[in-house]
mmCIF file of the N, C-alpha and C atoms, coordinates in Angstrom:
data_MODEL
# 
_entry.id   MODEL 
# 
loop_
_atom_site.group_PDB 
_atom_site.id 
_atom_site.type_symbol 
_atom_site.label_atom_id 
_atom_site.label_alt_id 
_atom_site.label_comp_id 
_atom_site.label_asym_id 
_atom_site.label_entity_id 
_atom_site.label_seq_id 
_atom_site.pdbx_PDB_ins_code 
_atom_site.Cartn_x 
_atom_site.Cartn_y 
_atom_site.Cartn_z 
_atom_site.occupancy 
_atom_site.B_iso_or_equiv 
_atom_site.pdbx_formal_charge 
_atom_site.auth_seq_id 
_atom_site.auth_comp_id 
_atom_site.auth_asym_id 
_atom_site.auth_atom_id 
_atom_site.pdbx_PDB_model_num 
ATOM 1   N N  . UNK A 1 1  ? 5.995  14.030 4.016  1.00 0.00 ? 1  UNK A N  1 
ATOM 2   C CA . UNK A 1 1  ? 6.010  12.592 4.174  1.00 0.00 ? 1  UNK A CA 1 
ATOM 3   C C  . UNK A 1 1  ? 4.784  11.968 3.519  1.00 0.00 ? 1  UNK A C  1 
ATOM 4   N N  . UNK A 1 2  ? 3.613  12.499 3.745  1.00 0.00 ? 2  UNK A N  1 
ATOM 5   C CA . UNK A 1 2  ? 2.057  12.456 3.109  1.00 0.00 ? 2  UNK A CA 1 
ATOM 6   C C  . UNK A 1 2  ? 2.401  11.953 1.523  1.00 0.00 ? 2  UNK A C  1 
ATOM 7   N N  . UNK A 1 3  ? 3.515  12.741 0.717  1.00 0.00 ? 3  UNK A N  1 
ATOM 8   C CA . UNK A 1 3  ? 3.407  12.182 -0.295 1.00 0.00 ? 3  UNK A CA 1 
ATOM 9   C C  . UNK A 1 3  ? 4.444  11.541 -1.181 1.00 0.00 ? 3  UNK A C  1 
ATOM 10  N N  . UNK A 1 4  ? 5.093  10.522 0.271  1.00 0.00 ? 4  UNK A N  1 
ATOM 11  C CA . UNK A 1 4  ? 5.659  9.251  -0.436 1.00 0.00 ? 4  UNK A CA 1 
ATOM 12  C C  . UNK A 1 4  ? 4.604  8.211  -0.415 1.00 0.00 ? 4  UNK A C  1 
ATOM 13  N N  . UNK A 1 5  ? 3.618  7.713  0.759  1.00 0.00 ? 5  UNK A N  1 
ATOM 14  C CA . UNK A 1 5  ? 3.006  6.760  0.210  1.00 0.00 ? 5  UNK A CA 1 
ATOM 15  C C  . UNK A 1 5  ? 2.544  6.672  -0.700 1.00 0.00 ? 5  UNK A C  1 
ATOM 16  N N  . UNK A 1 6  ? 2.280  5.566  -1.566 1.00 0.00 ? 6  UNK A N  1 
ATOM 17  C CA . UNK A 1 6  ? 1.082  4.895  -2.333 1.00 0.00 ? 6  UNK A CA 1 
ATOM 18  C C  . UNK A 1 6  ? -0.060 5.245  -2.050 1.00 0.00 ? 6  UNK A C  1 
ATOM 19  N N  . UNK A 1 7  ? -0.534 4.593  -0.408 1.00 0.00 ? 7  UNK A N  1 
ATOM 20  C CA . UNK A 1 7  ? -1.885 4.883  -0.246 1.00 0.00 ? 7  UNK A CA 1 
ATOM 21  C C  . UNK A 1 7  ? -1.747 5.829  0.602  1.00 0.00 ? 7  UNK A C  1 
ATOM 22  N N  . UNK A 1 8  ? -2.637 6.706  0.272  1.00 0.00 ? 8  UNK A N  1 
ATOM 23  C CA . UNK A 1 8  ? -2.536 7.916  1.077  1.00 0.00 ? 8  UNK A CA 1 
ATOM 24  C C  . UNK A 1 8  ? -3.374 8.028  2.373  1.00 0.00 ? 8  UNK A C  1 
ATOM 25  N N  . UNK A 1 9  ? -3.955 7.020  2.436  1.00 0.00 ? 9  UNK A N  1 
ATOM 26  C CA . UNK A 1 9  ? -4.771 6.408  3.642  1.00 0.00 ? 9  UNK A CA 1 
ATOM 27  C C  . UNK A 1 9  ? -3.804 5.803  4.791  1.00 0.00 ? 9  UNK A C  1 
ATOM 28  N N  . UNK A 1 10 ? -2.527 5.605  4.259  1.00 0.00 ? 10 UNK A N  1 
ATOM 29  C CA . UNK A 1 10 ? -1.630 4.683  5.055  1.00 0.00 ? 10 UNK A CA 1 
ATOM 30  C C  . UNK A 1 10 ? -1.007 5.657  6.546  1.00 0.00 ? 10 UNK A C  1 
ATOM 31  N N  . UNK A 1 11 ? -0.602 6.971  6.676  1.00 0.00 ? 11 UNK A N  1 
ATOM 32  C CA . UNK A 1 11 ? -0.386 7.504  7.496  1.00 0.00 ? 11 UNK A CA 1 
ATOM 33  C C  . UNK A 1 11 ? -1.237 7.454  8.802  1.00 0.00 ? 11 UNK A C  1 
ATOM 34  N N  . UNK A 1 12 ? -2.643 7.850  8.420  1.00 0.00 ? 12 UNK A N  1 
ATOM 35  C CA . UNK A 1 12 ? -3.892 7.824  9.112  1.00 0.00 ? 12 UNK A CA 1 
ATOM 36  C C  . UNK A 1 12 ? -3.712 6.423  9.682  1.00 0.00 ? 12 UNK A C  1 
ATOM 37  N N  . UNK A 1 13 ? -3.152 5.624  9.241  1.00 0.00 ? 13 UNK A N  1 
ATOM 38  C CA . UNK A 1 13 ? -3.061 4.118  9.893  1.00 0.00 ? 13 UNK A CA 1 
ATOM 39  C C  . UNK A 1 13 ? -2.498 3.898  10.928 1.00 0.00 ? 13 UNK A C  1 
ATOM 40  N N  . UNK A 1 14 ? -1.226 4.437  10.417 1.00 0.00 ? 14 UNK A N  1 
ATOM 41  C CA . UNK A 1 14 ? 0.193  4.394  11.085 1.00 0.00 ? 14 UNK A CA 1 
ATOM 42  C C  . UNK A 1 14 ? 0.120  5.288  11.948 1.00 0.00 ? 14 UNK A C  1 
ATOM 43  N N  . UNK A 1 15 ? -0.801 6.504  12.318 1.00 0.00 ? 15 UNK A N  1 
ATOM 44  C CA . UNK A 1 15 ? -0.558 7.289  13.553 1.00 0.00 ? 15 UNK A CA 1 
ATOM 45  C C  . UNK A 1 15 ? -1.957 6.684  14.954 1.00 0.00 ? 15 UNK A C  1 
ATOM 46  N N  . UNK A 1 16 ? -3.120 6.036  14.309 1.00 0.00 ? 16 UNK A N  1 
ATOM 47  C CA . UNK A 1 16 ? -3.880 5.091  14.794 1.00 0.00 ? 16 UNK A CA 1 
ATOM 48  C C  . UNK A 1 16 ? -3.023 3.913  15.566 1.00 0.00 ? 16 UNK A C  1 
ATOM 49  N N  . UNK A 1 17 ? -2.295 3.414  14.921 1.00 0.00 ? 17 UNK A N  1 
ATOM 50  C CA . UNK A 1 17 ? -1.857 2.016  15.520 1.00 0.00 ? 17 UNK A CA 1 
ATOM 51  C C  . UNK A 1 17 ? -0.766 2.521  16.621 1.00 0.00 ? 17 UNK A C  1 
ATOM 52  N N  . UNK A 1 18 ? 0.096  3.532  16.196 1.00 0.00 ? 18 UNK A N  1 
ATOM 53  C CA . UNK A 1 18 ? 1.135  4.094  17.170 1.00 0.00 ? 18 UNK A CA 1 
ATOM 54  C C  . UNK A 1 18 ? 0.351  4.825  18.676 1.00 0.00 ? 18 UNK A C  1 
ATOM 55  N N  . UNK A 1 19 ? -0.422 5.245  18.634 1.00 0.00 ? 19 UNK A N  1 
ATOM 56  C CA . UNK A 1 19 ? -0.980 5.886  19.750 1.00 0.00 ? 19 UNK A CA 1 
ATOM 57  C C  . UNK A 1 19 ? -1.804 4.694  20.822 1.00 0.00 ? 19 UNK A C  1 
ATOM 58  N N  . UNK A 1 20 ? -2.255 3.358  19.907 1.00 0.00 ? 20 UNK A N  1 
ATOM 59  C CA . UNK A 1 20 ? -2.725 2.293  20.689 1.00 0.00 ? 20 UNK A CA 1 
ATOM 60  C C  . UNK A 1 20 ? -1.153 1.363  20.903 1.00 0.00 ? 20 UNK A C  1 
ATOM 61  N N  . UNK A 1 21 ? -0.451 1.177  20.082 1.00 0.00 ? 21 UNK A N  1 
ATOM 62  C CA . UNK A 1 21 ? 1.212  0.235  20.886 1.00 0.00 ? 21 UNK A CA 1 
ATOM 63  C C  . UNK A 1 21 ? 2.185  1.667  20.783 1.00 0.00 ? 21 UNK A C  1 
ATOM 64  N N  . UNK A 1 22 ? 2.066  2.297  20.872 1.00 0.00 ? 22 UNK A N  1 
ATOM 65  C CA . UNK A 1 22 ? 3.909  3.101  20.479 1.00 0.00 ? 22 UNK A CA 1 
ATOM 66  C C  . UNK A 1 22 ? 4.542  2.921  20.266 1.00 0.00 ? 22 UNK A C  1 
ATOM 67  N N  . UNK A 1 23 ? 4.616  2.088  19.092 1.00 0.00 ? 23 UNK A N  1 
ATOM 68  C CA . UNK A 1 23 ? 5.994  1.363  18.618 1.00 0.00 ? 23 UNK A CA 1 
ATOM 69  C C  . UNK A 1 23 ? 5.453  0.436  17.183 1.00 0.00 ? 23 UNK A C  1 
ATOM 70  N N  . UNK A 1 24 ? 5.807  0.536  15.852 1.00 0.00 ? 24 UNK A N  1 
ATOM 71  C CA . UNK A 1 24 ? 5.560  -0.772 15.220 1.00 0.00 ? 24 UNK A CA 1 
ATOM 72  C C  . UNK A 1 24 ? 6.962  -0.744 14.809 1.00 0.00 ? 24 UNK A C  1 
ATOM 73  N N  . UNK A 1 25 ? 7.361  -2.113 14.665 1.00 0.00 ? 25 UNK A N  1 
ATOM 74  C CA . UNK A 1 25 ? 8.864  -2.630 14.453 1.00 0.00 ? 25 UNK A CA 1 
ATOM 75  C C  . UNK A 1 25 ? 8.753  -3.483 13.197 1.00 0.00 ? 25 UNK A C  1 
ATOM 76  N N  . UNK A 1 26 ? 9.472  -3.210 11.935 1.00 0.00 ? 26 UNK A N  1 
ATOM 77  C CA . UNK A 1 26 ? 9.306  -3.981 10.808 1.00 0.00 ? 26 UNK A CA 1 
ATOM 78  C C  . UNK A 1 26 ? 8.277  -3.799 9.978  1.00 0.00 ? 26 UNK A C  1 
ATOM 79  N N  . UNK A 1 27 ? 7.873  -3.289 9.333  1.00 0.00 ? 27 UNK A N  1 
ATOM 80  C CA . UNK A 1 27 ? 6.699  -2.760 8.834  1.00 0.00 ? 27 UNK A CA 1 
ATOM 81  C C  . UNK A 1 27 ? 6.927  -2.736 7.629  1.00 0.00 ? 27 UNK A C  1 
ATOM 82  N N  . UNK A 1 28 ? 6.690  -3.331 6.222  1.00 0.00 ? 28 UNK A N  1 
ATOM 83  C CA . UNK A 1 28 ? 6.856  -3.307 5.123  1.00 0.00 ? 28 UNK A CA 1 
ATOM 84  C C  . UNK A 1 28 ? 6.166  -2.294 4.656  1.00 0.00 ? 28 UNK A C  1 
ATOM 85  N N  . UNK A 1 29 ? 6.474  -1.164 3.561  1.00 0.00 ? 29 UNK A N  1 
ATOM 86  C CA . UNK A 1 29 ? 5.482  0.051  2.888  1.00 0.00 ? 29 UNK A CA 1 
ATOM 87  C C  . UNK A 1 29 ? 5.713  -0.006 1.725  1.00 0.00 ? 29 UNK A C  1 
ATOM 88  N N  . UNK A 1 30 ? 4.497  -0.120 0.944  1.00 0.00 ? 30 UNK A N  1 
ATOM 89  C CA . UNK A 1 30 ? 4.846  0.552  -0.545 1.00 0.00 ? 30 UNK A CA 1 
ATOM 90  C C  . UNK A 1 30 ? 5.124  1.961  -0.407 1.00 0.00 ? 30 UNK A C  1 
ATOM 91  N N  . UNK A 1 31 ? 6.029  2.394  -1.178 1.00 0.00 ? 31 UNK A N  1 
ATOM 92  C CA . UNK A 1 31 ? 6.620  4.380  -0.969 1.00 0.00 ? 31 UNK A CA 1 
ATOM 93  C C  . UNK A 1 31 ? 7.046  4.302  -2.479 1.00 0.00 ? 31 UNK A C  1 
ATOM 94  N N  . UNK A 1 32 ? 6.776  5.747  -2.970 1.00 0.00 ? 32 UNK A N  1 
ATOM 95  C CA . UNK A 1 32 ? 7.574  5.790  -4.099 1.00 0.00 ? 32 UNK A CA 1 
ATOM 96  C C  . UNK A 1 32 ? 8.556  7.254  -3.737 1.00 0.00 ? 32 UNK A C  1 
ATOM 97  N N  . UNK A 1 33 ? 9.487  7.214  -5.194 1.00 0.00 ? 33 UNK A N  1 
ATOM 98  C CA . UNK A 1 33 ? 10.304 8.016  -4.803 1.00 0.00 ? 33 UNK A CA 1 
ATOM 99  C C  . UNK A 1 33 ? 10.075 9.505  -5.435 1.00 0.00 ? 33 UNK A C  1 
ATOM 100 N N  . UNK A 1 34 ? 10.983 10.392 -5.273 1.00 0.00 ? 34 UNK A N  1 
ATOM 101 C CA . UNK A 1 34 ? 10.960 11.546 -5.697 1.00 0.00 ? 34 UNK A CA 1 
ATOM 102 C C  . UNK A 1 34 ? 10.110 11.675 -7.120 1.00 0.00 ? 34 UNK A C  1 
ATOM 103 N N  . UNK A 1 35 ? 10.661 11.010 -8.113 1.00 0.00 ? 35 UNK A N  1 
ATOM 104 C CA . UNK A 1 35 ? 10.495 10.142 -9.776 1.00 0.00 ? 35 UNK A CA 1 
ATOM 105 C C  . UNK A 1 35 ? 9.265  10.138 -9.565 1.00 0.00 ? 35 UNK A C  1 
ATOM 106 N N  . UNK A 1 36 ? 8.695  9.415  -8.691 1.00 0.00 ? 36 UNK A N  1 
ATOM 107 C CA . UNK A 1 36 ? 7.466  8.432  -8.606 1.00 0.00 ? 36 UNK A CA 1 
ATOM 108 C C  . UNK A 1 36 ? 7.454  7.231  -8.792 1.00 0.00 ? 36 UNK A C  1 
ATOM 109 N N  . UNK A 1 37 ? 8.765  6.224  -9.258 1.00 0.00 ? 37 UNK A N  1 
ATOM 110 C CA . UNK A 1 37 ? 9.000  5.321  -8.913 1.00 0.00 ? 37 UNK A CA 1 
ATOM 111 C C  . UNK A 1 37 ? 8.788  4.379  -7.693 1.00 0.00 ? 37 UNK A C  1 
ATOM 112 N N  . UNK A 1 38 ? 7.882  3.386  -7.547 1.00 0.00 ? 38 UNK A N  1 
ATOM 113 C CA . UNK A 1 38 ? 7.160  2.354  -6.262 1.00 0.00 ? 38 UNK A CA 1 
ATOM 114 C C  . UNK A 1 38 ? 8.612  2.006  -5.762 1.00 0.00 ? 38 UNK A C  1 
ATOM 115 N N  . UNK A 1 39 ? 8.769  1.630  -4.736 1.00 0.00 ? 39 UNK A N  1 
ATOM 116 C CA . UNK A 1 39 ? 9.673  0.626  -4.299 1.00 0.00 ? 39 UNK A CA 1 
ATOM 117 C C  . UNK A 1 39 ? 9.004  0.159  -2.937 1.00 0.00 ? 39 UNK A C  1 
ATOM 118 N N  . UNK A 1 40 ? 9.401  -0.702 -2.171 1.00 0.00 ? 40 UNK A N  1 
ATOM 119 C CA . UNK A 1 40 ? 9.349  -1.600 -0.928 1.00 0.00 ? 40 UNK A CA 1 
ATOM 120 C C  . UNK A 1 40 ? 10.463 -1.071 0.399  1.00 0.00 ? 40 UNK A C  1 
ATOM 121 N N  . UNK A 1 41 ? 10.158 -0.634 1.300  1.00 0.00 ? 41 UNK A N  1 
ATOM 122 C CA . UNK A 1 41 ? 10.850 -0.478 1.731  1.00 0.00 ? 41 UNK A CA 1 
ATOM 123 C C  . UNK A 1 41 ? 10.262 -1.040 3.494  1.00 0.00 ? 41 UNK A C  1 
ATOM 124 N N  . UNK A 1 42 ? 11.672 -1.394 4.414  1.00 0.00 ? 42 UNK A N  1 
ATOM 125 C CA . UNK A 1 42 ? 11.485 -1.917 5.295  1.00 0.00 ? 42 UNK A CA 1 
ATOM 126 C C  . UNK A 1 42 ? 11.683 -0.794 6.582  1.00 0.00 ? 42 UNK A C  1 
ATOM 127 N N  . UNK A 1 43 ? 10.728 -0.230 7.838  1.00 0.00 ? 43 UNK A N  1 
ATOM 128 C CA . UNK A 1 43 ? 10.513 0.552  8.087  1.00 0.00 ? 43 UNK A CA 1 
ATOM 129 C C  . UNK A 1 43 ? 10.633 0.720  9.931  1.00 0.00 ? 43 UNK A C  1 
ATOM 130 N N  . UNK A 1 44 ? 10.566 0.959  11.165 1.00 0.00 ? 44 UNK A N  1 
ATOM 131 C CA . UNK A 1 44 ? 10.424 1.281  12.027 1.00 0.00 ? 44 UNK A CA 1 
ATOM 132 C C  . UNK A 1 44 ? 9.929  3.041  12.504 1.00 0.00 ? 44 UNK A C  1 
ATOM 133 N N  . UNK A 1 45 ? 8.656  2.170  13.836 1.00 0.00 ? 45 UNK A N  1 
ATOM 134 C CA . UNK A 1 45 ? 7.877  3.810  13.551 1.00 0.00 ? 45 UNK A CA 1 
ATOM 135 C C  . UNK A 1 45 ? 7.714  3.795  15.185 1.00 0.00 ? 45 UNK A C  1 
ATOM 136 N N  . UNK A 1 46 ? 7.931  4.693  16.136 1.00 0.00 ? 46 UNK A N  1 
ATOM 137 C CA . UNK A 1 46 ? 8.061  5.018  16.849 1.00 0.00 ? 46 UNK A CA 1 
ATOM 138 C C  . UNK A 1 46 ? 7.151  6.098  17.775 1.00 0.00 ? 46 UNK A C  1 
ATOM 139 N N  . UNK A 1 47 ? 6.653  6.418  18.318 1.00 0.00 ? 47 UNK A N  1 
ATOM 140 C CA . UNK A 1 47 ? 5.642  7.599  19.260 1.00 0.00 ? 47 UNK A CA 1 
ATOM 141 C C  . UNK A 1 47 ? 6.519  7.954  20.585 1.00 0.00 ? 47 UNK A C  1 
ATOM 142 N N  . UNK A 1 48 ? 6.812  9.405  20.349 1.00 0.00 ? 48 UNK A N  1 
ATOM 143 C CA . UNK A 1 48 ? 7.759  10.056 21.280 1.00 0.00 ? 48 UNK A CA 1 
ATOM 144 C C  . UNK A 1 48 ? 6.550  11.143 22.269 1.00 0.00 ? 48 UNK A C  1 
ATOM 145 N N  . UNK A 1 49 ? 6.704  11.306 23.292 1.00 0.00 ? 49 UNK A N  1 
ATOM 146 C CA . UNK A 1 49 ? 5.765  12.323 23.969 1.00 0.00 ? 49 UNK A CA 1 
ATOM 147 C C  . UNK A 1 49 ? 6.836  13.274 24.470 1.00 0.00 ? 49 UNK A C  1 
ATOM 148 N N  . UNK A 1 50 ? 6.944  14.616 23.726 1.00 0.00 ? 50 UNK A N  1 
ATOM 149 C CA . UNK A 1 50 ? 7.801  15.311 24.395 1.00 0.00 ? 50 UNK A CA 1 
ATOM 150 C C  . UNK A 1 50 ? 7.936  16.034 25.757 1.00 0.00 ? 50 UNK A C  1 
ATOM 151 N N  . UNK A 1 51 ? 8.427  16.575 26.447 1.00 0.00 ? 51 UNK A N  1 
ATOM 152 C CA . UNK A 1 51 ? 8.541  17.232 27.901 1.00 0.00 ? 51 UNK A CA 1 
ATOM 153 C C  . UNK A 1 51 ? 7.489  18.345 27.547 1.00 0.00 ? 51 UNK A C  1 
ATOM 154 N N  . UNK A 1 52 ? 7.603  18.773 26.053 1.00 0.00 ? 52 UNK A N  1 
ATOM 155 C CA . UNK A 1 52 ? 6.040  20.058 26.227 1.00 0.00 ? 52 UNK A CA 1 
ATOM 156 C C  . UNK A 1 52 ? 4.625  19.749 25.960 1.00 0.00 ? 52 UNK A C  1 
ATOM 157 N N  . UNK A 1 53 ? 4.870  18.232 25.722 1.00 0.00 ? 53 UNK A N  1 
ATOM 158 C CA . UNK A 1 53 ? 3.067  17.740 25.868 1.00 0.00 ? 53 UNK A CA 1 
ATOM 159 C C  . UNK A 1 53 ? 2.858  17.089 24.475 1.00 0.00 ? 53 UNK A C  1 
ATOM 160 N N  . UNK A 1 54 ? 4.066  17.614 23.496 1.00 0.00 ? 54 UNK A N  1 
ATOM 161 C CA . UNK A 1 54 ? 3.244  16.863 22.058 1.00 0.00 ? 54 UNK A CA 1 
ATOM 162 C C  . UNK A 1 54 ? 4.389  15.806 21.594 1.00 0.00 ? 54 UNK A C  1 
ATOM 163 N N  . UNK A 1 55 ? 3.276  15.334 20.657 1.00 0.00 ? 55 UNK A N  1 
ATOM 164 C CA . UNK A 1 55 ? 3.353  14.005 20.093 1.00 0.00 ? 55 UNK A CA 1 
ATOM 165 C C  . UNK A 1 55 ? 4.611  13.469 19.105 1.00 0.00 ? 55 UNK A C  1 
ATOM 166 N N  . UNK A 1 56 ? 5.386  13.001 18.865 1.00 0.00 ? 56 UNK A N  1 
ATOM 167 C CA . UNK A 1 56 ? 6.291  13.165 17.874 1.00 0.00 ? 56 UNK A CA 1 
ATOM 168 C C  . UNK A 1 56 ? 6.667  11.763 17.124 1.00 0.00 ? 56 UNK A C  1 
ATOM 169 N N  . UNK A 1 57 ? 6.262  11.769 15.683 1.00 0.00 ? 57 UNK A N  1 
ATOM 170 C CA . UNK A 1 57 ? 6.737  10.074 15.557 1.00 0.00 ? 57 UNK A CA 1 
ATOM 171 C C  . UNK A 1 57 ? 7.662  10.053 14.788 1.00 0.00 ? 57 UNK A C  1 
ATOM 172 N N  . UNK A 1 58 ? 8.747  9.407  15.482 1.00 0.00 ? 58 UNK A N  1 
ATOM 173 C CA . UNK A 1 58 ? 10.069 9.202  14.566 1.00 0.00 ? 58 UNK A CA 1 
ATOM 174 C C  . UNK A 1 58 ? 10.025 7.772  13.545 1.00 0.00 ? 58 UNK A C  1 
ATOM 175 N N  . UNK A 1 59 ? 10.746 8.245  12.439 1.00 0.00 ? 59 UNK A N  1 
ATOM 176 C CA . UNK A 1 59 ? 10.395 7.347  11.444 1.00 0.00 ? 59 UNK A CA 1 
ATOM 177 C C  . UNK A 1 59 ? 12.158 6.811  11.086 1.00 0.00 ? 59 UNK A C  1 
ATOM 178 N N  . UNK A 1 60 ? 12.070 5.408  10.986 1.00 0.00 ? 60 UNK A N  1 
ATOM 179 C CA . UNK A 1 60 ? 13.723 4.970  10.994 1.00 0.00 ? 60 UNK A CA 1 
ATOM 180 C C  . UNK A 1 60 ? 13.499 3.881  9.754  1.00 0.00 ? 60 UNK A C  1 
ATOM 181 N N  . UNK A 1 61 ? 14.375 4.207  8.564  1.00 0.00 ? 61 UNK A N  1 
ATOM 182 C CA . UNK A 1 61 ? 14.049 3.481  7.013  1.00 0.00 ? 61 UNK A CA 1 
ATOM 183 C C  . UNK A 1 61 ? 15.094 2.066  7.877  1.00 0.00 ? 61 UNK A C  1 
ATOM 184 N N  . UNK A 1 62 ? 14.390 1.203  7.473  1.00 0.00 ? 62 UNK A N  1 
ATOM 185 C CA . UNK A 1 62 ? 15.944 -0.273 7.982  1.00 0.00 ? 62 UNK A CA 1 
ATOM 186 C C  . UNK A 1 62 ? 16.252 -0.917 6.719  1.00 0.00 ? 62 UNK A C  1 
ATOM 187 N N  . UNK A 1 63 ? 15.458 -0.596 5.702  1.00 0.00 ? 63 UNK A N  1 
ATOM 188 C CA . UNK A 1 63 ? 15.904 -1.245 4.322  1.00 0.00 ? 63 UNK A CA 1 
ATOM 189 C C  . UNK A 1 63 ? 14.971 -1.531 2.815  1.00 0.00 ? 63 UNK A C  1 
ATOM 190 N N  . UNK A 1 64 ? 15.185 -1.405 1.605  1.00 0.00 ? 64 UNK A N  1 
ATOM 191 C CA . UNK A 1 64 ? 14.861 -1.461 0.936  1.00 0.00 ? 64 UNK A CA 1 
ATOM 192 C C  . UNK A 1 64 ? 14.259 -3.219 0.699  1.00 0.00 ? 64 UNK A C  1 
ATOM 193 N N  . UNK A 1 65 ? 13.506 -3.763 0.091  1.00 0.00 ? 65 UNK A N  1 
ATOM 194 C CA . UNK A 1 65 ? 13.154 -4.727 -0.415 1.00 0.00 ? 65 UNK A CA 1 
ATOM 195 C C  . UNK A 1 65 ? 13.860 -4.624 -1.523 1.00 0.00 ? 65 UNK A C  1 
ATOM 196 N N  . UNK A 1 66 ? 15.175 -5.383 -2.050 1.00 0.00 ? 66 UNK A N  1 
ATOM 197 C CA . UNK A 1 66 ? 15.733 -5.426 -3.409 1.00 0.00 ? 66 UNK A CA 1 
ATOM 198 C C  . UNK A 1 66 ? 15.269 -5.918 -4.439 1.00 0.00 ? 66 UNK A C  1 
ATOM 199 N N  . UNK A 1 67 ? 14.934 -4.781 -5.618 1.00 0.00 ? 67 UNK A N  1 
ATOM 200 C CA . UNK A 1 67 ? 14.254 -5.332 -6.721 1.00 0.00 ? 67 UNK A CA 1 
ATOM 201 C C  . UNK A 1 67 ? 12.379 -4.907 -6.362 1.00 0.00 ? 67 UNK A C  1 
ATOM 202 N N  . UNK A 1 68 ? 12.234 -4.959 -5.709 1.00 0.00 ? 68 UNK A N  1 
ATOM 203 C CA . UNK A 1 68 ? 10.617 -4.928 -5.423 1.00 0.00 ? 68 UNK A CA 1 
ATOM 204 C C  . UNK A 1 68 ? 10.107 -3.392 -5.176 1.00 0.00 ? 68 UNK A C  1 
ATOM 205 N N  . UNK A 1 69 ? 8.988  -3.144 -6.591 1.00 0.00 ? 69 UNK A N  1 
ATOM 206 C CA . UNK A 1 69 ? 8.405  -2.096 -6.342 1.00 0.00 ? 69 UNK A CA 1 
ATOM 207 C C  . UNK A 1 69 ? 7.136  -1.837 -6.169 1.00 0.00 ? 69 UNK A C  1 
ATOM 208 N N  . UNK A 1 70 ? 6.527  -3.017 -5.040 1.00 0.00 ? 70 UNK A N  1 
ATOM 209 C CA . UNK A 1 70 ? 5.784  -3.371 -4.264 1.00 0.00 ? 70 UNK A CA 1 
ATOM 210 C C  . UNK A 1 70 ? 5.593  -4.159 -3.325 1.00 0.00 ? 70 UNK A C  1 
ATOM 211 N N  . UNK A 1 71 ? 4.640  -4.252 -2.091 1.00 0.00 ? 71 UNK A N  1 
ATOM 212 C CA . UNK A 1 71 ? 5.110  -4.801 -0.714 1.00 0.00 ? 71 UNK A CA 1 
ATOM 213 C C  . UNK A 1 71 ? 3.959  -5.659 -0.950 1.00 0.00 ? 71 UNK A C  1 
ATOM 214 N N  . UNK A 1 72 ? 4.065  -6.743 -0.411 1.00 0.00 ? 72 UNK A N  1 
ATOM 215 C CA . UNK A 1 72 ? 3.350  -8.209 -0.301 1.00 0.00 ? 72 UNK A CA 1 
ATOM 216 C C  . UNK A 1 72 ? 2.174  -7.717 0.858  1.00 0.00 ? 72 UNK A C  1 
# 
């Protein structure tokens, strides 16, 4: 997953902010693809605590930004 972002700083973000709300909803990301092609994509990120103690963050894509291969 480490190396779809852009910024590779961005995970480290995203597991920071999830452990203080458990939950971000709507989240715009620059990601590129397999290619290396940028695109925009629209995102939901989630913090699961399993029954054996660890951490799990589910990641749910909700949509591309059409045309845009970068996020505002």
């Amino acid at each position: 997953m480490h190396e779809l972002a852009v910024d590779p700083d961005i995970w480290g973000a995203i597991t920071t902010l999830l452990q203080n709300c458990g939950n971000i909803d709507q989240i715009s990301l620059p990601l590129r693809t397999g290619q290396g092609n940028g695109l925009c994509v629209t995102c939901r990120f989630s913090l699961v605590h399993t029954p054996t103690g660890e951490d799990r963050i589910f990641w749910t894509l909700l949509g591309m930004e059409s045309g845009r291969s970068s996020c505002r």
